[in-house]
C-alpha positions in Angstrom: 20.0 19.5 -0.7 18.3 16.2 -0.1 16.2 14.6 -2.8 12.4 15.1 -2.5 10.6 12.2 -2.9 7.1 11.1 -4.9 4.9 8.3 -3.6 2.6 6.1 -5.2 0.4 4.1 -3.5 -0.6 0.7 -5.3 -3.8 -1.2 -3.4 -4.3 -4.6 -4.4 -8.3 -5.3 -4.1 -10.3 -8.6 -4.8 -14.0 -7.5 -4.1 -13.2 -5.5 -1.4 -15.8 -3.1 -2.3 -16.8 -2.2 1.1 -13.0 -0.6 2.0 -12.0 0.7 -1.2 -14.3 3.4 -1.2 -13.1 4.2 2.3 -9.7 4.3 1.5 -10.0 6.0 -1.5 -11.8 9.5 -0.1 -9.2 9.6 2.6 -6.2 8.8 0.0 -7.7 11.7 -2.1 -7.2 14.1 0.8 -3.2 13.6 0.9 -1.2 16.6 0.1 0.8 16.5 -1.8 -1.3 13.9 -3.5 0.2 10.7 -4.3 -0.3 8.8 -7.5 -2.9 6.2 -6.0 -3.1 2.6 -8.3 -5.9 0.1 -7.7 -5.1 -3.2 -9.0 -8.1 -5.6 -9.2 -8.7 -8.6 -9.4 -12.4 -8.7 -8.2 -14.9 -11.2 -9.8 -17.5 -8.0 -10.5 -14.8 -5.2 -12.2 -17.3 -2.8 -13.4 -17.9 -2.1 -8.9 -14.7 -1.1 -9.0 -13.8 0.2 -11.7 -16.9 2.6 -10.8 -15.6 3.8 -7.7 -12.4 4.5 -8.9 -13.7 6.5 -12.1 -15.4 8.3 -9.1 -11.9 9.4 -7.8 -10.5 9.6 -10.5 -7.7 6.7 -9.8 -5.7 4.9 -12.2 -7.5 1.0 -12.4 -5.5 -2.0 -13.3 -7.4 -5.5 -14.1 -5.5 -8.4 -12.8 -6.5 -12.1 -14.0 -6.4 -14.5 -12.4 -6.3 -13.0 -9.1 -3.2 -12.9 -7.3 -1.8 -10.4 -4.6 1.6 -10.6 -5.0 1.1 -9.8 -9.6 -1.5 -7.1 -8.3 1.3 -5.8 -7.0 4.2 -6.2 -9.7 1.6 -4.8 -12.5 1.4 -2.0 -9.8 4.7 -1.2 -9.3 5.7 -1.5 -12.9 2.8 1.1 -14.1 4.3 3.6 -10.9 5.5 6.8 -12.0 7.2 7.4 -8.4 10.2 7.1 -6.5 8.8 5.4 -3.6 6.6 2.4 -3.7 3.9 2.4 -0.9 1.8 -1.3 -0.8 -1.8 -0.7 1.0 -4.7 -2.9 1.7 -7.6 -1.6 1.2 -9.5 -2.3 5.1 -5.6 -0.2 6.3 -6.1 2.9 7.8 -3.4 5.9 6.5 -3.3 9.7 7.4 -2.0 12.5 6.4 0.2 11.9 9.6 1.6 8.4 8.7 1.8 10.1 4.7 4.3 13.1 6.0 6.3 10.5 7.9 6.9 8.4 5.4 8.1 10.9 2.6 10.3 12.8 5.7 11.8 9.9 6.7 13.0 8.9 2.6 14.2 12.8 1.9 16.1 12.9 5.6 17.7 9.9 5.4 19.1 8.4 2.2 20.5 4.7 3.7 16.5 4.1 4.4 15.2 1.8 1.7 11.8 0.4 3.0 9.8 -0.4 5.9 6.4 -0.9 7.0 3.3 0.6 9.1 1.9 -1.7 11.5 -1.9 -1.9 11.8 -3.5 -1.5 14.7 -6.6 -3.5 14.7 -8.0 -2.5 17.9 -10.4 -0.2 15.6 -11.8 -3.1 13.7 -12.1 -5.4 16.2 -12.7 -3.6 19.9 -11.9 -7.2 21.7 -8.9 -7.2 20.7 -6.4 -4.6 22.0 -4.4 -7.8 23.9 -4.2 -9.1 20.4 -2.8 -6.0 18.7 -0.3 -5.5 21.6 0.9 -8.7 21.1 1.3 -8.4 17.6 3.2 -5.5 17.6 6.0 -6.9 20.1 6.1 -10.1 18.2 5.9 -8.3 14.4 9.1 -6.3 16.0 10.7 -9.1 17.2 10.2 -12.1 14.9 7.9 -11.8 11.9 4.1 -10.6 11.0 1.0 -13.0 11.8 -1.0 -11.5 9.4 -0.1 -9.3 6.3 -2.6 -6.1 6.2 -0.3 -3.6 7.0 1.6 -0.9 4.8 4.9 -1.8 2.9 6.8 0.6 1.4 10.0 0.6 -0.5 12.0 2.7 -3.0 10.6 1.6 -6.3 14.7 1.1 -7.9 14.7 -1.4 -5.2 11.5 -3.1 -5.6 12.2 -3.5 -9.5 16.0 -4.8 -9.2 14.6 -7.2 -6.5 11.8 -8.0 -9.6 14.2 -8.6 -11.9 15.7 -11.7 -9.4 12.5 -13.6 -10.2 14.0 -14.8 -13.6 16.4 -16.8 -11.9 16.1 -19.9 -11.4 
């Protein structure tokens, strides 16, 4: 019988205030629910920390801010078996949720990927954009890096452990 597979979503957030909140009510309407992480590094915490209390999310304070530790102290507090890396001004649904944990307990030689965000909702002028970004993310590389990561967290943390060298 194929494994079944936890997530936890870790959101890195620097006074993004007007997202998180967002983000957060449609996160808390997963199901199963995920364990959902905020690691902040804003300038006012007590915001934050506020609206997560709120939802009743576990907060990490990062100093000195710096995405890519926001997300190592993320992963490392993680409780789950797959690692899913969120900005807060993403979009995610219960859809995009169901497809992500089918995918990991269908097929065991998948060990990460991503969800491309379409921007077309944020910015309406830009559909040409958000086409082209999606041939060229598929092809060569991202231009920008708000979209969701995820990976198996066994991954993630022997990839951590590579930092020490030199």
């Amino acid at each position: 019988m194929p494994k079944k597979h936890s997530v936890s979503i870790i959101i890195s957030c620097r006074d993004d205030y007007k997202y998180l909140s967002s983000i957060l009510l449609d996160l808390s309407k997963l199901s199963p629910l995920p364990e959902i992480i905020v690691s902040d590094a804003s300038k006012d915490h007590g915001a934050v920390k506020e609206i997560c209390k709120h939802y009743q999310i576990k907060l990490l304070q990062v100093e000195p801010p710096s995405r890519g530790q926001q997300l190592d102290k993320g992963a490392e507090k993680s409780t789950s078996d797959i690692l899913l890396f969120h900005h807060t001004d993403t979009n995610f649904s219960q859809n995009h949720y169901d497809s992500l944990v089918q995918s990991f307990n269908t097929d065991s030689i998948i060990i990460g990927g991503a969800f491309l965000k379409d921007i077309e909702e944020l910015y309406p002028i830009f559909p040409l954009f958000s086409w082209f970004h999606k041939v060229y993310a598929m092809h060569i590389g991202t231009l920008y890096g708000d979209q969701s990561i995820f990976v198996l967290r066994s991954v993630f943390l022997n990839l951590m452990a590579l930092k020490v060298c030199p």
